[in-house]
N, C-alpha and C positions, 0 to 999 in steps of 0.2 A: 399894555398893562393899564388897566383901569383904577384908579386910587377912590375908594370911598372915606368918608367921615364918619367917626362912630366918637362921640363927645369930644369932638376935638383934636383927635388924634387918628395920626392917617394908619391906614393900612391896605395892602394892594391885594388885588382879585385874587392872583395865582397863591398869593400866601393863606389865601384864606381856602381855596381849595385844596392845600398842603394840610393845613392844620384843619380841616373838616369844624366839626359841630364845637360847643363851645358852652363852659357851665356858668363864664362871667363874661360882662362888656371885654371884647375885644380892645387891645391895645398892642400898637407897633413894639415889636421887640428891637426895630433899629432906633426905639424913640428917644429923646432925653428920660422918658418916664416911662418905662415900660410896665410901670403895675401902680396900681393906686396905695399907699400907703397907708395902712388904718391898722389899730389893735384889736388884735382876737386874744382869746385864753389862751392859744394854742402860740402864738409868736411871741407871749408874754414869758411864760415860760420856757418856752423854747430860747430864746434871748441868754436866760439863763442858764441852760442844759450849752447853749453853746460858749457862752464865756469859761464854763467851767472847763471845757475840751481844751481849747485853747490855756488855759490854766495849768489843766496838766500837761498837756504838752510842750509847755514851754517850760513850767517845773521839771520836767523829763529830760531836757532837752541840759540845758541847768546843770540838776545834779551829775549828768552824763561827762558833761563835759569838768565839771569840778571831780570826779575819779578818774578820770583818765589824767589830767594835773597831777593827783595825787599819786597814781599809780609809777608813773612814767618822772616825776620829782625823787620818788622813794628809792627807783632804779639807777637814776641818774647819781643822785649821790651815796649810795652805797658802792658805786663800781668808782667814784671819783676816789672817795676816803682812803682808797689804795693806792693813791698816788696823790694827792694835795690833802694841805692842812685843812683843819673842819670848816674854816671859812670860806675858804675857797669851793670847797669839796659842795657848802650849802649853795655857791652862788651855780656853781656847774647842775643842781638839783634842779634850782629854780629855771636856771637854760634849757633843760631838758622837756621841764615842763611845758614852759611857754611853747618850745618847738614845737611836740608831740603835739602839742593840743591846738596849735594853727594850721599846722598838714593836714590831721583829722576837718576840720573845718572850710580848708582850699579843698579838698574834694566830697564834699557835703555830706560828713560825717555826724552832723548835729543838726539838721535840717529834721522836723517832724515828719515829715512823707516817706522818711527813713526809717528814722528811729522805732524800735521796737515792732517792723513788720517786713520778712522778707530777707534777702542776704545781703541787700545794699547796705546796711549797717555794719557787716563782718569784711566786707569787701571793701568799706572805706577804709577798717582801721589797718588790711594788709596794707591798701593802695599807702597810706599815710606814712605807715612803719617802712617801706620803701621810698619812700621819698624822706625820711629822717636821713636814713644808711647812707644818701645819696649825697645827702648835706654835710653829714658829718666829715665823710670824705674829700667833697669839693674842699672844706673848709681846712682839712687839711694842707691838702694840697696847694690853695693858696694862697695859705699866709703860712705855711711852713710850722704849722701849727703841731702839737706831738697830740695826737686824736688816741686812746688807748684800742686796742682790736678789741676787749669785750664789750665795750660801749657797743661794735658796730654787728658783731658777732654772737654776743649774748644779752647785751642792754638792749638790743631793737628787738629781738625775737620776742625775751622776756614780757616783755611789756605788750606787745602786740596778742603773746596769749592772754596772757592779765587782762588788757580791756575787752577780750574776744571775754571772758569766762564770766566777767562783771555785764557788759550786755546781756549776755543768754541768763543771769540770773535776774537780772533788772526784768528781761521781755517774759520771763517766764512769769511774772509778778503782775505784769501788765496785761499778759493773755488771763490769766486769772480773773482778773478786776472785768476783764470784758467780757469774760464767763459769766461774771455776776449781774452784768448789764451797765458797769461804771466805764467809762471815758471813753465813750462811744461816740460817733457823728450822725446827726437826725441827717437822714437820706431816705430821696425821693427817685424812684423809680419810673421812667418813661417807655412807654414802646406799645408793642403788641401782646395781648394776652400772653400766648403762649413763650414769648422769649421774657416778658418780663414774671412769669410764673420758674422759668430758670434763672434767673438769677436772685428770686427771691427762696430758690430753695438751696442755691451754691452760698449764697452769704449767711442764710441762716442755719447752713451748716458748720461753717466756719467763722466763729462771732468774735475771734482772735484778731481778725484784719480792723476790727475797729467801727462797720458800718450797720446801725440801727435802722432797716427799714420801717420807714413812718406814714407814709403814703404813695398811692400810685397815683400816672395819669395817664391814660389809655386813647388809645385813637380815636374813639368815638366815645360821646360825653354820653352816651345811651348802653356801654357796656354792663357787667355784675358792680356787684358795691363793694365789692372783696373778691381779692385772688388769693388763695393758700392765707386766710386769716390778715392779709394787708389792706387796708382800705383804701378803694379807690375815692380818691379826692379831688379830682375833674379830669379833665380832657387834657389832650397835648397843646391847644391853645391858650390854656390855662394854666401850665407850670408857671413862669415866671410870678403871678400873683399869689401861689399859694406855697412859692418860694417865702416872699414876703411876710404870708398871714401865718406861715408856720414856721419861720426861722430855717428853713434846713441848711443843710451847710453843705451838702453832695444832690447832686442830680446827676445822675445814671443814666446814659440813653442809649437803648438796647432795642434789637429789632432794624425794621427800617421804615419806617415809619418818619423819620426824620432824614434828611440829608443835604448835603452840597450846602449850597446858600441860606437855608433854614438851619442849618448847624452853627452857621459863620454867626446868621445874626443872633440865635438863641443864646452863644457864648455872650456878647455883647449887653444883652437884657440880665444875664445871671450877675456879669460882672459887676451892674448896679446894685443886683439885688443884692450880694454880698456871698454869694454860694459859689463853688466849685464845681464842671463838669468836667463829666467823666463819661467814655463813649466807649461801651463793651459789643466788639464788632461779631460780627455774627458766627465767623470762624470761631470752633469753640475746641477746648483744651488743647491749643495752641500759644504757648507763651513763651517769657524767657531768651534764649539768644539765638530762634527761629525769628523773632519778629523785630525790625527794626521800620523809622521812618522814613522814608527817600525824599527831600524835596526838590520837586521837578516841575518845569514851567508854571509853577504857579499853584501844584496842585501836591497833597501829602498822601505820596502811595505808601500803602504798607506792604514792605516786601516780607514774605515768608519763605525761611531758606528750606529748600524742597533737600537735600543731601547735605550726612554732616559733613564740616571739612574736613580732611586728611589729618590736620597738626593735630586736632581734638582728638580724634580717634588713636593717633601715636601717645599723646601723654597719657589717653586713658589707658593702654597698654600698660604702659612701664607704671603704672602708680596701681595697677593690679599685681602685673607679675611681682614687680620688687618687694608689695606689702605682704601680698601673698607668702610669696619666699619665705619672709622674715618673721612673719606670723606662723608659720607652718614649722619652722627651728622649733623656735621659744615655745609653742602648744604641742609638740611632739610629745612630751612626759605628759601632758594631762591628757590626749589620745590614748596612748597602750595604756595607763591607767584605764582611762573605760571601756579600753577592748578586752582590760584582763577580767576586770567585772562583766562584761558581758559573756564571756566563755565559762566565768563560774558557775553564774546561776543562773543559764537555760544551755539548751543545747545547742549547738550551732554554729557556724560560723560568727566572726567579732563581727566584720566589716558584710554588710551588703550593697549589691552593684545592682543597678539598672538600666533601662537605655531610656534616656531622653532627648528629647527633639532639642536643638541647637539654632544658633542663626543661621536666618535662611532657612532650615527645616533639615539643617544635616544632625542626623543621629549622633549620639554620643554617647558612652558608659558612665552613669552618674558613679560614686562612692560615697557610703554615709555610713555609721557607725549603725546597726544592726538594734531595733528598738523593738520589735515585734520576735513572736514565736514563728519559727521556720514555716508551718503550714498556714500563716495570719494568708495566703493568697484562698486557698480552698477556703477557708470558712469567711470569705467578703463575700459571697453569695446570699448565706445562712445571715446577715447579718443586714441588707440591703434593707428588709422595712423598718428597722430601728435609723438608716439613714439621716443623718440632724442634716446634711450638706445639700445646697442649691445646685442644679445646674450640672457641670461636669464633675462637683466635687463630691466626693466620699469623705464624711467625715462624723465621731462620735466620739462626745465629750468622756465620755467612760468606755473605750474600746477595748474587751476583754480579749484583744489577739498582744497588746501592747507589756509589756513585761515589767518587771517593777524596777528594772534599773533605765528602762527604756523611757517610763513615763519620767523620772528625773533627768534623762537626755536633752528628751523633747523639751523641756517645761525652759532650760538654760539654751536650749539650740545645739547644745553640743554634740548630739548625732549630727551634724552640719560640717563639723568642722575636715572629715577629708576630703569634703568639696574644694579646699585650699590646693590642693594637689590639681584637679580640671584647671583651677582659674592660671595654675602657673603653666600648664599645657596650651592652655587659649580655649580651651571648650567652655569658661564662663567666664564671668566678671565679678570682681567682687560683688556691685552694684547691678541691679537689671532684673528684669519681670523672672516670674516666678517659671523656673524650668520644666516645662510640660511633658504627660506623657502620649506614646505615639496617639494611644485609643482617643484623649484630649484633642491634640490635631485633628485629627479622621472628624470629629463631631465639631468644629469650630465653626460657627458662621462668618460672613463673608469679611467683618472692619475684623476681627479677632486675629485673624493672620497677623495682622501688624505687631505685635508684639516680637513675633520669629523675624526682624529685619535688625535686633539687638541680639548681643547675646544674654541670656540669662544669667540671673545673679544670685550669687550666696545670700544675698541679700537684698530688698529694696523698698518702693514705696507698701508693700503690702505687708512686710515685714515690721513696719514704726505706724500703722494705720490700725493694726488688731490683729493679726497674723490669723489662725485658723478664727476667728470670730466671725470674720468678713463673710459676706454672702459672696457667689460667684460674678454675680454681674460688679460688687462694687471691687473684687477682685480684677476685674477685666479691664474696668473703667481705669484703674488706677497705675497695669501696668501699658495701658496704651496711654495713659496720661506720659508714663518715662519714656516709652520709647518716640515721642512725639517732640520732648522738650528735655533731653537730660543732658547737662553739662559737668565739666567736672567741677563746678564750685555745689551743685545740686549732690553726686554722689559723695564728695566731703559729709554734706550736712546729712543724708542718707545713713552714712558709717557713724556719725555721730549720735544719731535719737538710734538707732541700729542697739547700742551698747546700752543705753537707759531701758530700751524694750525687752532687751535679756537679761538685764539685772533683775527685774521685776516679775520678767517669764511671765506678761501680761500675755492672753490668747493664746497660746500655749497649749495642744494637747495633741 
């Protein structure tokens, strides 16, 4: 390995044929100084767009933790007062408190890389409300303490929905705000044209995660000067300095263009600079509890679970059929109600049935409440060039075969609901890609199978995304996004915006 000298600061042959051409004086990334220090407009600013992140993120961070005190004080002695005087009753509030809210925090419940993105923040407040229950108990038990059951049985639930309900209004406030362009992170984009052209159109799809792309830097200091409207701002030899000149506070490295030893030391240059990386591997819409890290002699594999496990696939079972069940009781009256208005006013059967492909590709006989006029099949012909829908789909926002009890069906999802009946048979899931038909199949290209390795669902991500809005490809995308990476803490959240999207009967027709 050859070391040259470039103002004083070493840097070796092979790193410079890693990092190719170059828009500023090179400088070692393993150095004490990996970038020269100087003021631009651009870090001046930036300085300040980044303290204010930091700002609110730690205000965020703050007030999170002062409602959950509150929340979890308020339950604590309202369940005391039925059994100790008010003083007592307040000091047991204030115990409840302190508890709640340092369980929350032993399993980094208040951490910013949490907070308000993702389901690490709803999974901490379970993980914490289990580990209260567990204290409450132990403490019984040894100090013979008289512990009441609804502390442990209705005080931990209680409260564990409470701050679940208080988060999602808090993140909903804060996706907003990053709707608007407010409490965002300046980030810098590295790699190769084309992977770093995906990930500048996955985050500026999704501007709720928090990340402002502000510049690229590209393998070669001779590429465009803009990718998708981002500027390119130099070479890959060159992140670390215009880390510096522009304050960012994320670098992204995407592609491969970087790797092994140039990644080790590039963390080391960032760490001075005062930024964050972040390293989006090439494997793509693979995430979640497929991907974990192994560390092995020395080196960090990422394994990716190729088969779900068995236990997973049992609870998602039982938390289909039994919700199914129990949903299918309780909706029974508001079903024959709309089968009995569907038999008033057209002709025809209430319920119609059809065969849809299943997991694995086994047929099945769908059921849905009957929205269309009996002969809506013969006149889909007569109707094909008015077609609005992409791809495999057939679809029109004014479809004159659709009946007018039918179009307030569709609009609430409740022709949907004898689907409840399959999911408790096992022919679908509450949750999971959207149930195809055979003709669908037959025309599938070759990644589109994968979706048939799940079973379909009443419901899912295409469902809470824009239901009939969606084009067909970003319909496909999204349900080989589930059956790639879906857990049961995913289908929870799934069932949850599920119920917001039909209150609204947003895409709907």
């Amino acid at each position: 390995m050859t070391l040259t000298a470039d103002r004083g600061v070493l840097w070796s042959g092979d790193d410079f044929d890693r990092r190719r051409q170059a828009r500023e004086p090179r400088r070692s990334w393993a150095s004490m100084q990996p970038f020269e220090a100087r003021t631009t407009v651009f870090n001046v600013s930036g300085r300040r767009r980044a303290s204010a992140w930091r700002a609110v993120g730690h205000r965020y961070s703050l007030v999170t933790a002062g409602m959950d005190a509150a929340i979890a004080g308020a339950v604590g002695f309202a369940i005391a007062t039925t059994y100790l005087p008010l003083g007592q009753a307040a000091l047991a509030g204030l115990a409840g408190a302190a508890l709640f809210t340092v369980m929350v925090a032993t399993v980094g419940g208040y951490s910013q890389e949490r907070l308000g993105d993702g389901p690490g923040e709803f999974q901490a407040v379970l993980r914490a409300a289990g580990l209260v229950a567990v204290a409450l108990v132990a403490y019984a038990f040894l100090f013979k303490a008289s512990v009441p059951r609804e502390a442990v049985f209705v005080g931990v639930p209680l409260v564990a929905a409470s701050a679940s309900l208080v988060r999602y209004a808090r993140r909903r406030r804060l996706h907003e705000a990053r709707r608007a362009g407010a409490a965002m992170r300046s980030t810098l984009v590295v790699g190769d044209p084309s992977s770093v052209q995906r990930v500048i159109a996955d985050l500026t799809a999704a501007p709720h995660h928090g990340y402002r792309i502000d510049g690229l830097c590209l393998s070669s200091a001779d590429g465009p000067d803009e990718i998708a409207g981002v500027p390119v701002v130099g070479a890959i030899a060159d992140v670390v300095q215009v880390v510096a000149d522009r304050a960012a506070e994320v670098v992204i490295i995407t592609g491969s263009s970087l790797s092994g030893d140039a990644l080790r030391r590039l963390s080391w240059a960032l760490g001075r600079a005062g930024a964050h990386m972040v390293v989006a591997p090439d494997i793509v819409e693979v995430s979640g509890p497929r991907l974990s890290v192994r560390p092995t002699a020395g080196l960090s594999l990422l394994e990716v679970e190729v088969d779900t496990p068995r236990r997973r696939l049992v609870v998602k079972s039982i938390i289909d059929e039994s919700l199914a069940l129990v949903a299918g009781v309780v909706l029974l009256p508001l079903i024959a109600v709309a089968a009995i208005a569907i038999r008033v006013t057209s002709a025809g059967p209430a319920l119609f049935r059809q065969t849809r492909i299943g997991v694995d590709g086994k047929p099945f006989t769908i059921w849905k409440l009957r929205t269309m006029y009996v002969d809506a099949d013969e006149r889909r012909d007569a109707l094909m060039a008015e077609n609005e829908g992409a791809g495999l789909l057939f679809k029109l926002r004014e479809d004159p075969r659709v009946t007018t009890v039918g179009r307030l069906l569709r609009k609430y999802s409740l022709d949907e609901l004898p689907q409840l009946w399959n999911v408790v048979r096992g022919d679908m899931s509450l949750v999971g890609p959207r149930p195809p038909l055979e003709a669908e199949v037959g025309a599938y290209e070759d990644e589109v199978h994968r979706r048939l390795c799940v079973k379909p669902g009443l419901t899912g991500l295409w469902q809470v995304s824009g239901r009939s809005d969606l084009e067909w490809d970003e319909a496909v995308r999204l349900d080989l996004r589930y059956a790639d990476n879906w857990s049961v803490a995913m289908d929870l959240m799934i069932l949850w915006k599920t119920g917001r999207a039909v209150i609204t009967g947003s895409g709907a027709y």
